[in-house]
CHARMM-style PDB file with segment names, atoms N, HN, CA, C and O in Angstrom:
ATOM      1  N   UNK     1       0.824  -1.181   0.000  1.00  0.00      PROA
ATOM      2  CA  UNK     1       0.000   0.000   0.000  1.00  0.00      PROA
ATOM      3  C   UNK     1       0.878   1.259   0.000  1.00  0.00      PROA
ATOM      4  O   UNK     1       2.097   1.206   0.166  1.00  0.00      PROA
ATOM      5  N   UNK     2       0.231   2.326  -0.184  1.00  0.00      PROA
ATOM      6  HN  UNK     2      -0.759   2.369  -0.318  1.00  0.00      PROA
ATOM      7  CA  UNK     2       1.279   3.907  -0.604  1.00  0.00      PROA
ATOM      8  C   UNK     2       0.818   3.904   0.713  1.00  0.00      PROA
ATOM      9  O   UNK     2      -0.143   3.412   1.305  1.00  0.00      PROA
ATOM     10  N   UNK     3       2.279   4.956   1.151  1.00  0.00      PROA
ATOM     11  HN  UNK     3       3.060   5.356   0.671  1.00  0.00      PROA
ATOM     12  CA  UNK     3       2.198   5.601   2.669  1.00  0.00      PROA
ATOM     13  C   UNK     3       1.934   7.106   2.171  1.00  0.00      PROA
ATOM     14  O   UNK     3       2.257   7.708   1.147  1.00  0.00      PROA
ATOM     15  N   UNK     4       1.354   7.392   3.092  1.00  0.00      PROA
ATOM     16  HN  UNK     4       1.091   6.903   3.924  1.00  0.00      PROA
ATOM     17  CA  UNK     4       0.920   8.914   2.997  1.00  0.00      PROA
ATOM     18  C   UNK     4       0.780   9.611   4.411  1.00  0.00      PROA
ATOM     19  O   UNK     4       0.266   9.149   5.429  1.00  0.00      PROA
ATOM     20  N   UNK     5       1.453  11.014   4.180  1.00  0.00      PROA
ATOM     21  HN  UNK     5       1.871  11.389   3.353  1.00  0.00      PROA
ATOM     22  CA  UNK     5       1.512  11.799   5.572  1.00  0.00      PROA
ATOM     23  C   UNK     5      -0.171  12.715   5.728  1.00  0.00      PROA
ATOM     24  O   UNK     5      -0.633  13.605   5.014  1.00  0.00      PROA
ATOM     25  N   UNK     6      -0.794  11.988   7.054  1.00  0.00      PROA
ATOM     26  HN  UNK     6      -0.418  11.265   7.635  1.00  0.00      PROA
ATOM     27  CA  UNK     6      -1.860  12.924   7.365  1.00  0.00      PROA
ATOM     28  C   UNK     6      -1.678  14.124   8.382  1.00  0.00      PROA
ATOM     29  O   UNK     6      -1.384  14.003   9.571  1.00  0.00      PROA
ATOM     30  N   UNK     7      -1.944  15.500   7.584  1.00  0.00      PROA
ATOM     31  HN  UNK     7      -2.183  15.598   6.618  1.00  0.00      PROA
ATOM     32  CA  UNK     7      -1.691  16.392   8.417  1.00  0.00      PROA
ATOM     33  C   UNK     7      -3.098  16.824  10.008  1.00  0.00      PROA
ATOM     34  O   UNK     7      -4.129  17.286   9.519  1.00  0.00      PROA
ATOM     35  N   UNK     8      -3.140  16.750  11.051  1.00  0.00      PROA
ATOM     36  HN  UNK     8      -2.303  16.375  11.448  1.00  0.00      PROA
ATOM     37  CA  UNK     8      -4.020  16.757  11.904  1.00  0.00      PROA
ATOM     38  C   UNK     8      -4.151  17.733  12.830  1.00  0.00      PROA
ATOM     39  O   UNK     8      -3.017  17.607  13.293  1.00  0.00      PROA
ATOM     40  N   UNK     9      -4.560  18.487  13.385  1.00  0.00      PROA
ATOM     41  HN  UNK     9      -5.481  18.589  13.009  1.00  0.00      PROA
ATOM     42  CA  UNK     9      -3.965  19.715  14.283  1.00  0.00      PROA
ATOM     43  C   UNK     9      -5.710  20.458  14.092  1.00  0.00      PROA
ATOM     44  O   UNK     9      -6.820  20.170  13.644  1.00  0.00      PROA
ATOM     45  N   UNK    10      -5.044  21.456  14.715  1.00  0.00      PROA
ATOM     46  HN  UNK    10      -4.142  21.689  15.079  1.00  0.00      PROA
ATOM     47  CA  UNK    10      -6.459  22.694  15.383  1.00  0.00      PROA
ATOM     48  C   UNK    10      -7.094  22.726  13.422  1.00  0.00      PROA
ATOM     49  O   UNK    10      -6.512  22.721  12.337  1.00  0.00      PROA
ATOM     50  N   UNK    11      -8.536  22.757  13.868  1.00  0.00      PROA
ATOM     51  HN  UNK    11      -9.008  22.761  14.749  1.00  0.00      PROA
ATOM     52  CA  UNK    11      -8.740  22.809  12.324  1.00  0.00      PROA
ATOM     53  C   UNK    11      -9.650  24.612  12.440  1.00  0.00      PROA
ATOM     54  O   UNK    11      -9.918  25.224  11.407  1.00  0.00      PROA
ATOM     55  N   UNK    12      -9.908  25.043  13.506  1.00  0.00      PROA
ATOM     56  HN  UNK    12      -9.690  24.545  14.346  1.00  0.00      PROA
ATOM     57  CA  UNK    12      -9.848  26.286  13.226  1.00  0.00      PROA
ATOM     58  C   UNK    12      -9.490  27.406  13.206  1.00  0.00      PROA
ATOM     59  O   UNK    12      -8.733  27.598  14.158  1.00  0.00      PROA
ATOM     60  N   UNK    13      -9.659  28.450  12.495  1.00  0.00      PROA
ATOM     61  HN  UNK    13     -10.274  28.293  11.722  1.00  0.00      PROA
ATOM     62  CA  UNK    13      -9.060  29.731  11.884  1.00  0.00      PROA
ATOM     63  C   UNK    13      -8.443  30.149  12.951  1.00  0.00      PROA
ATOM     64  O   UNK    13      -7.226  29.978  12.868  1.00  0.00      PROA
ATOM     65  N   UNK    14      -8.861  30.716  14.096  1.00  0.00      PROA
ATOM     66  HN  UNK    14      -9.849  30.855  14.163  1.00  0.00      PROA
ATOM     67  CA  UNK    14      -8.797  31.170  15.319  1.00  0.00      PROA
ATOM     68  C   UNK    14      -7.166  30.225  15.900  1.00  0.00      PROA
ATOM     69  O   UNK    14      -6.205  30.932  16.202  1.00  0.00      PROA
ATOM     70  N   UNK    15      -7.077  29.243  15.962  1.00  0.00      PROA
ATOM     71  HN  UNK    15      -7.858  28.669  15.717  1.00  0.00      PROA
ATOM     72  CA  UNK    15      -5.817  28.444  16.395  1.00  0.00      PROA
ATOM     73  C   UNK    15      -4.486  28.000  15.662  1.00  0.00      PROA
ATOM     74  O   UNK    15      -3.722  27.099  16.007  1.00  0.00      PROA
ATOM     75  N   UNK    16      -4.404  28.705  14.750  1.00  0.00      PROA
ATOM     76  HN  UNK    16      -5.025  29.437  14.469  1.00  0.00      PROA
ATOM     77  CA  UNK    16      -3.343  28.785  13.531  1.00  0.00      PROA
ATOM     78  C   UNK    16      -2.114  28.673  14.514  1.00  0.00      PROA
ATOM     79  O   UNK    16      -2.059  29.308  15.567  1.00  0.00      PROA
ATOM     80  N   UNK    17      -1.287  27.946  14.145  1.00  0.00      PROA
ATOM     81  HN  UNK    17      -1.331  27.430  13.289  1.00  0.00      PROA
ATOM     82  CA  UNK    17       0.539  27.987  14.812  1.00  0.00      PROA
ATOM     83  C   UNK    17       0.123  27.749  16.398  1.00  0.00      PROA
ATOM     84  O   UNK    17       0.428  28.510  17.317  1.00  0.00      PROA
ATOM     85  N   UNK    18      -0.589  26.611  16.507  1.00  0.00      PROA
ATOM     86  HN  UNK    18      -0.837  25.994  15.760  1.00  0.00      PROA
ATOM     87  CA  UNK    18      -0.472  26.041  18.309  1.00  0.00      PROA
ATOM     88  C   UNK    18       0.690  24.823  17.900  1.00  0.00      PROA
ATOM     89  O   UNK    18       1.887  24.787  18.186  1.00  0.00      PROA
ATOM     90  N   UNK    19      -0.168  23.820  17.099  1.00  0.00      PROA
ATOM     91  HN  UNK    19      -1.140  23.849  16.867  1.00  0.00      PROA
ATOM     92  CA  UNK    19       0.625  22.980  16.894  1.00  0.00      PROA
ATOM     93  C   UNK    19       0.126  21.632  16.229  1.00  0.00      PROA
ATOM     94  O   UNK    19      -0.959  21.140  16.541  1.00  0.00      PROA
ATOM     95  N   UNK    20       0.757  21.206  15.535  1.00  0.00      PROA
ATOM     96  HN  UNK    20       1.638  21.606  15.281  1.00  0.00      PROA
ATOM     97  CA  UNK    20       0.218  20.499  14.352  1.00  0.00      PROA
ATOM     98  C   UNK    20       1.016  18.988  14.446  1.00  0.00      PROA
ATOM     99  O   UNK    20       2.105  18.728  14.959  1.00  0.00      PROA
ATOM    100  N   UNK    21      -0.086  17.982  13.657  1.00  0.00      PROA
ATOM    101  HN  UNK    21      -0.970  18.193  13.240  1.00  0.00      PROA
ATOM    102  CA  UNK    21       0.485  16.496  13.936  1.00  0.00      PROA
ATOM    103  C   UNK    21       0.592  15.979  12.839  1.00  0.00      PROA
ATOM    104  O   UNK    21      -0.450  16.125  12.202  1.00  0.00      PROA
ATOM    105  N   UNK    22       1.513  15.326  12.189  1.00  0.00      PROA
ATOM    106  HN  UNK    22       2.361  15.207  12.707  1.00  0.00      PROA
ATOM    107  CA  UNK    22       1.852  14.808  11.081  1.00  0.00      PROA
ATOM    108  C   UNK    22       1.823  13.326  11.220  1.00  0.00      PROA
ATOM    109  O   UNK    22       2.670  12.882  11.995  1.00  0.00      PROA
ATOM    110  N   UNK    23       0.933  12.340  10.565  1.00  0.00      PROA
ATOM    111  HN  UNK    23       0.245  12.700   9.936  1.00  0.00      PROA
ATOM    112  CA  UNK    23       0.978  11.175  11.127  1.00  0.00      PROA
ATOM    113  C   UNK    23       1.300  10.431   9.460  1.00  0.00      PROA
ATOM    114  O   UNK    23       0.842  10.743   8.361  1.00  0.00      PROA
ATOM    115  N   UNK    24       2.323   9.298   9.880  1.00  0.00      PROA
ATOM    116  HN  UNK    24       2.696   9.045  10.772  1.00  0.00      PROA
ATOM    117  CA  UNK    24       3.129   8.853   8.782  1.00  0.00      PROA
ATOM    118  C   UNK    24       2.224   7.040   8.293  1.00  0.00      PROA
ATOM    119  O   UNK    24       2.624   6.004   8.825  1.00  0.00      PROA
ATOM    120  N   UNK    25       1.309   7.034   7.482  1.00  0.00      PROA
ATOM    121  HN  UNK    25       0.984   7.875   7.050  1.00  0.00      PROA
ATOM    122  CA  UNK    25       0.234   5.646   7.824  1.00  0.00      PROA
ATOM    123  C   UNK    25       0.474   5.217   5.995  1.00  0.00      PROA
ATOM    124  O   UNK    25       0.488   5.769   4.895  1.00  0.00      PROA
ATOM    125  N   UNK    26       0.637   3.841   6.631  1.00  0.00      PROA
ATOM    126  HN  UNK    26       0.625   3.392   7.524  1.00  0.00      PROA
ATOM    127  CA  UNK    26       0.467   2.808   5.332  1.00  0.00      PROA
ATOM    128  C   UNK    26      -0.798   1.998   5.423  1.00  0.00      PROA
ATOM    129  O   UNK    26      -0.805   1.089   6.253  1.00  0.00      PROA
ATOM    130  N   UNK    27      -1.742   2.174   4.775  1.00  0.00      PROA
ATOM    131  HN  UNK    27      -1.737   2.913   4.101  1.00  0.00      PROA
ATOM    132  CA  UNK    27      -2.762   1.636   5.229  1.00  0.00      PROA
ATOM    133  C   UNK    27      -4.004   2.277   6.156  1.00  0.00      PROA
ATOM    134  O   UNK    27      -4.720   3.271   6.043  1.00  0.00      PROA
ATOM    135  N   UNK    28      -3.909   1.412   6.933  1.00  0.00      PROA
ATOM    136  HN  UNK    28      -3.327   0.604   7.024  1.00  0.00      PROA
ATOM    137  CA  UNK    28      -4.355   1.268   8.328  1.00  0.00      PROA
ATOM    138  C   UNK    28      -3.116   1.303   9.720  1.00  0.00      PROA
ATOM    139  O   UNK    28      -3.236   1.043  10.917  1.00  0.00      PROA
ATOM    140  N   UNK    29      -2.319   1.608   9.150  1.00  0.00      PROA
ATOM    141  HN  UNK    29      -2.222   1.819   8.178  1.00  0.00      PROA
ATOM    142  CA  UNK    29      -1.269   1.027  10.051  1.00  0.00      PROA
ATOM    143  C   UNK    29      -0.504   2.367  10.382  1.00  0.00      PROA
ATOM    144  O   UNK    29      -0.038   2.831   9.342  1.00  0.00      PROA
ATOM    145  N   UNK    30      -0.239   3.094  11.421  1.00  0.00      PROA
ATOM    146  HN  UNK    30      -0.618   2.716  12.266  1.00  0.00      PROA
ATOM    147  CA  UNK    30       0.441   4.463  11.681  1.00  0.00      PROA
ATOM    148  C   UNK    30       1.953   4.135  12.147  1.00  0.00      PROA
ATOM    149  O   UNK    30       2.344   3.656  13.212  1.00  0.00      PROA
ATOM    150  N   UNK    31       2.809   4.621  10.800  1.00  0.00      PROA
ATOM    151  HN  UNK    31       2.492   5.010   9.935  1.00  0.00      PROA
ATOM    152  CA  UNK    31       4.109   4.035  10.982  1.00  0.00      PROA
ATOM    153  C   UNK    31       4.665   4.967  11.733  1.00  0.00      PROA
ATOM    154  O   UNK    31       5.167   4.583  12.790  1.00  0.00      PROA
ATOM    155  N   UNK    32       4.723   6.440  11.388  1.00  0.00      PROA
ATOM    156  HN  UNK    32       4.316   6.752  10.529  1.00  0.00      PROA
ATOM    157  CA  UNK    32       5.408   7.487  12.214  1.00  0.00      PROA
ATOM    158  C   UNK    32       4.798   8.579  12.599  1.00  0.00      PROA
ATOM    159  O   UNK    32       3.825   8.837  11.891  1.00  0.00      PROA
ATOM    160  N   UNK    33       5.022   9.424  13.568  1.00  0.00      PROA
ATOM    161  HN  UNK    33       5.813   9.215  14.143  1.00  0.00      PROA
ATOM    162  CA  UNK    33       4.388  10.566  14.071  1.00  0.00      PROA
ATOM    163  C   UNK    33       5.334  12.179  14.003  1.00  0.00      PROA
ATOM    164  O   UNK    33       6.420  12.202  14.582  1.00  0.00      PROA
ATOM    165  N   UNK    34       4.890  13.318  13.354  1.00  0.00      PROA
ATOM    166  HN  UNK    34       4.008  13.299  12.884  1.00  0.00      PROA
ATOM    167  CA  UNK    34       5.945  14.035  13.832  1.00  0.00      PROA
ATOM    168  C   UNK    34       4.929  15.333  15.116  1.00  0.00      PROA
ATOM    169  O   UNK    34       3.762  15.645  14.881  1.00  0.00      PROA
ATOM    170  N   UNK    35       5.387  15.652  15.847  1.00  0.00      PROA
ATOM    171  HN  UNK    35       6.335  15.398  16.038  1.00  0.00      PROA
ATOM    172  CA  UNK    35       4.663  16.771  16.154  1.00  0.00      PROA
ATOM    173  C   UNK    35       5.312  18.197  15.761  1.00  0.00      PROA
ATOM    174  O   UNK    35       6.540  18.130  15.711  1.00  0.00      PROA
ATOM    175  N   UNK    36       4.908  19.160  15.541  1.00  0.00      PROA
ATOM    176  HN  UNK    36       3.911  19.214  15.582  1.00  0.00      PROA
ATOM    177  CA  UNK    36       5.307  20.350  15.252  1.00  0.00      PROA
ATOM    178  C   UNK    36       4.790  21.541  16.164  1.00  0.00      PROA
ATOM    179  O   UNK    36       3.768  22.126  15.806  1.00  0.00      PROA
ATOM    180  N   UNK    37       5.296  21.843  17.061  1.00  0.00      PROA
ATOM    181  HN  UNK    37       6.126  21.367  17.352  1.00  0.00      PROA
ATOM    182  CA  UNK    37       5.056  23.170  17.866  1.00  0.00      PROA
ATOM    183  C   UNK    37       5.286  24.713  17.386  1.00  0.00      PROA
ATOM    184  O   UNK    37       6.252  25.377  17.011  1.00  0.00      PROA
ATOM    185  N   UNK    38       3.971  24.925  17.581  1.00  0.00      PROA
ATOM    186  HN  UNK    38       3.185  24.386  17.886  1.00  0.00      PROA
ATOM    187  CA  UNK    38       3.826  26.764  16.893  1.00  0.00      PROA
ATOM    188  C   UNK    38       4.384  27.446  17.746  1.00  0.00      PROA
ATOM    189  O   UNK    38       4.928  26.754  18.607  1.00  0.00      PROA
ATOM    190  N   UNK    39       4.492  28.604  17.892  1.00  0.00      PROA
ATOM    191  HN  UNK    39       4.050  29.166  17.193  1.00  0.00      PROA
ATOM    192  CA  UNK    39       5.299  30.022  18.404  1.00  0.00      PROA
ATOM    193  C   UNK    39       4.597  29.855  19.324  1.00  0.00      PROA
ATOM    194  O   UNK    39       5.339  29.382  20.185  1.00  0.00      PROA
ATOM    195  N   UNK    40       3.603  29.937  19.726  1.00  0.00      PROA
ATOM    196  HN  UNK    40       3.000  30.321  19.026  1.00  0.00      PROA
ATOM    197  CA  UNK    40       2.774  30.507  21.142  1.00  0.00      PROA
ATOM    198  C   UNK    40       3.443  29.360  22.422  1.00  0.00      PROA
ATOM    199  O   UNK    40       3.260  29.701  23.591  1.00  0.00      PROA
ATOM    200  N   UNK    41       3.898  28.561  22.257  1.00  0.00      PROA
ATOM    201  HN  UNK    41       4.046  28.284  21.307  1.00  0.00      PROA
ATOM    202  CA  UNK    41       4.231  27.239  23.002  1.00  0.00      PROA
ATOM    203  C   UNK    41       6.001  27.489  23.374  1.00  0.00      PROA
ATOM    204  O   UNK    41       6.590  26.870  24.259  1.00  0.00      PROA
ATOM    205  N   UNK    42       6.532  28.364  22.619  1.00  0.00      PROA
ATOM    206  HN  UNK    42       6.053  28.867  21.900  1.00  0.00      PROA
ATOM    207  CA  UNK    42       8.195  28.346  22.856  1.00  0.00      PROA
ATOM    208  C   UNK    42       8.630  29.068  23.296  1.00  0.00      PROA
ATOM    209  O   UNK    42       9.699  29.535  22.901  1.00  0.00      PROA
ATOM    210  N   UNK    43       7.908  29.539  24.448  1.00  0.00      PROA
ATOM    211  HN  UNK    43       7.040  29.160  24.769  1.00  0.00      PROA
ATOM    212  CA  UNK    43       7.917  30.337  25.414  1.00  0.00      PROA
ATOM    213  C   UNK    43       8.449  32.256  25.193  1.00  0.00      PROA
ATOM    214  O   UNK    43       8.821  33.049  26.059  1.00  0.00      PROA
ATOM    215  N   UNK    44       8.276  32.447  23.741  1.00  0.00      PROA
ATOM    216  HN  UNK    44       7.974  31.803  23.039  1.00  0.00      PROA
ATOM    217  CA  UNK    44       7.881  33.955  23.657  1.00  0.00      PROA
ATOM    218  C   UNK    44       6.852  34.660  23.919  1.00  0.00      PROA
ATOM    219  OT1 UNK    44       6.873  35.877  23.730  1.00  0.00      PROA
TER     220      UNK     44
END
């Protein structure tokens, strides 16, 4: 099966750059995860 990255995170307008989940799935099967942390979280 093709692997494909699903992007997952705040889906509204209002929550842009909290932080977003990249999930790495062949199938049914979730091979890898990345998380990505927005600005509001890195302590500026």
């Amino acid at each position: 099966m093709t692997k494909f990255w699903i992007h997952m995170g705040p889906q509204h307008p209002v929550n842009h750059g909290l932080w977003t989940l990249k999930v790495l799935s062949d199938g049914e099967e979730i091979i890898d995860a990345e998380m990505l942390i927005g600005y509001i979280y890195r302590g500026r």
